[in-house]
N, C-alpha and C positions, 0 to 999 in steps of 0.2 A: 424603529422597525423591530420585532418582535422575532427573534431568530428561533428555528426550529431544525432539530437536531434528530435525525432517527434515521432505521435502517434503507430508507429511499430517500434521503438527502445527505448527501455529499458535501456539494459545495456549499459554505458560507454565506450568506448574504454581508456586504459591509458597502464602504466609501471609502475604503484605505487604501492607500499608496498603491498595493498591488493589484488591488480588486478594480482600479482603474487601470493599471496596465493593459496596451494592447496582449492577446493570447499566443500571438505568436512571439513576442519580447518576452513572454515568460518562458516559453517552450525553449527561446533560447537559451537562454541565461539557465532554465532545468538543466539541457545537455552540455552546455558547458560546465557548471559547479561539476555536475558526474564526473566529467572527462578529467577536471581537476585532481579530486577528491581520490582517483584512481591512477592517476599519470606522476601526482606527486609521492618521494618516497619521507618525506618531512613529516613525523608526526603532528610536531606540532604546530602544523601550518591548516591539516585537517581538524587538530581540535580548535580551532580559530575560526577555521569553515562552520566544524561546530556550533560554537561558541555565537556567531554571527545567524546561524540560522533557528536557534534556541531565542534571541532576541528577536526576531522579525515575528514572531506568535504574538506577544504582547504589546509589540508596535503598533500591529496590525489589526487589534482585535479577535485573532483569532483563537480556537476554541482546543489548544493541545491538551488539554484530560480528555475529549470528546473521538478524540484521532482512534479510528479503528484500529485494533492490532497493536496498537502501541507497546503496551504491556508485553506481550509475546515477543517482539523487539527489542526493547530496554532486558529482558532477560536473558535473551540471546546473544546478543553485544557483551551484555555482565558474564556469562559465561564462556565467551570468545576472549576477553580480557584476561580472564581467572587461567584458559588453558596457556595463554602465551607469558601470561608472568610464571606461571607454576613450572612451563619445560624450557621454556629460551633463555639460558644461560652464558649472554655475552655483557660485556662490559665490567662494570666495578659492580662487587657484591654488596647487598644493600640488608640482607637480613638473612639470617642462616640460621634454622630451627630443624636441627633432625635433620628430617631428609630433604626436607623443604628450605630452598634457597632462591630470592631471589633479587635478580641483577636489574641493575640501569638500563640493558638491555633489554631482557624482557619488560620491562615497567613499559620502557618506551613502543615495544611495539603492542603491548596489547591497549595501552592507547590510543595505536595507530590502526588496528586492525575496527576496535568498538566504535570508535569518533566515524571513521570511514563508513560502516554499515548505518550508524545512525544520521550522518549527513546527508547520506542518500537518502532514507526512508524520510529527513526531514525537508528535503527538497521537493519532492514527491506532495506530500502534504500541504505543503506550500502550496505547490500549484494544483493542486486539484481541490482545496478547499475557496482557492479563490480567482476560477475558472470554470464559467458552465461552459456543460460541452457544445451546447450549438453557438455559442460566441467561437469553439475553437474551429469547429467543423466548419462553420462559414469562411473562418478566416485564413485556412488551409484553400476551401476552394475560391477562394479571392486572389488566391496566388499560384493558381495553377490544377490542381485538383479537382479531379474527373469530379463531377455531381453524384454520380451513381457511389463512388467510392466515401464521400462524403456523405453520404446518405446512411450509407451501411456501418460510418463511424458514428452516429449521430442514433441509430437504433439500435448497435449494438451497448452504448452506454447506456440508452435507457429500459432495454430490459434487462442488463444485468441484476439491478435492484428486485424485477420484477421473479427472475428467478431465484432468488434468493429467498425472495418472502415466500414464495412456492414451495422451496426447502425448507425451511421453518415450518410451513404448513404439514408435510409431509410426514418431515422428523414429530411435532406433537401430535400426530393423530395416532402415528403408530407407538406412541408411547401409554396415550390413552386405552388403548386396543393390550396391550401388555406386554411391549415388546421392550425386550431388557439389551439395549445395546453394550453394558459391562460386564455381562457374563458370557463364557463357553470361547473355545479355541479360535485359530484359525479358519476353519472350516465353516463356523458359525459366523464368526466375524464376514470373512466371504459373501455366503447367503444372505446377511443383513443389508451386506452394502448392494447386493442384486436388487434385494427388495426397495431396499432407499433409493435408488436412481432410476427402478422401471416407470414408478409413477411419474417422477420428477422428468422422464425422460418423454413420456407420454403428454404430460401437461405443456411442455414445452413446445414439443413441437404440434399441438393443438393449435397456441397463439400464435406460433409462426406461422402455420399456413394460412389462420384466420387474417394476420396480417399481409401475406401473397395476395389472398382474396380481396383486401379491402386497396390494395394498392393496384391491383389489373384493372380492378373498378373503374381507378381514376387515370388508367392510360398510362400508368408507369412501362 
């Protein structure tokens, strides 16, 4: 099967281990690692969590360079790490440069604070690269879940992409048109973002009501 990767596809296609999982066993097991990952105060029991959920990408076939955002993630963590070794100064000293000192304590927690944000963002990833959303929405209303509300989870996951690719559409037109979104103050910055979300706001609710229309059609 021939996998394809782009900004309207999400999830995965595979046959692994997860991707047969029921959706709601994964929805589980998603809120519980969370609840884990934030109730323990063990670092090293999260970088393990870590550690376990870094391997289930290539168990699984799945595709972690391809993971939106990641990058902006992994750098956020790395600088989450950097401020708690650089000010938390408990435990035995490990390295003392100038002004720059740092402890077992800090080491340890800015491995507990990075592991933590990245466990979660890698949970996340998990389950939504291999989980479409009407396997989940059915299977929420299989258990109880009004139809209407499962409806409305089931369309609001597929136009998110649709607005997004609308913002893209938006952002290069007005780039082609000459508009310089890295220069000029606050005030311009302001005005730019008015201009960026009227259309985006206007196209938006275009399909929506076209979709209202097309759903009273059929006696929703």
């Amino acid at each position: 099967m021939k996998r394809r990767y782009g900004p309207r596809i999400m999830t995965c296609p595979g046959d692994s281990f997860l991707h047969r999982l029921h959706p709601l066993v994964k929805l589980l097991w998603l809120s519980a690692g969370t609840v884990l990952v934030f109730a323990t105060q063990n670092a090293w029991l999260v970088a393990g969590v870590l550690a376990l959920i870094l391997v289930a990408f290539p168990l699984n076939r799945l595709p972690l360079r391809h993971a939106r955002g990641a990058v902006f993630f992994i750098f956020s963590s790395a600088m989450l790490f950097l401020v708690q070794v650089l000010f938390v100064h408990t435990g035995t000293t490990l390295l003392h440069v100038g002004p720059v000192t740092i402890t077992s304590g800090g080491l340890q927690a800015g491995i507990y604070v990075a592991a933590r944000l990245l466990s979660v963002i890698g949970l996340g990833y998990l389950f939504v690269f291999t989980t479409e959303p009407n396997a989940l929405a059915y299977s929420l209303m299989q258990v109880g879940l009004p139809y209407r509300y499962g409806f409305a989870l089931v369309t609001a996951l597929r136009l998110a992409p649709v607005f997004e690719q609308e913002a893209q559409t938006v952002y290069q037109a007005q780039l082609a048109r000459g508009i310089a979104y890295d220069r000029g103050g606050l005030k311009r910055f302001l005005t730019l973002v008015r201009q960026f979300f009227l259309p985006l706001l206007v196209s938006a609710l275009s399909k929506v009501d076209a979709l209202a229309v097309s759903m009273e059609g059929r006696c929703f």
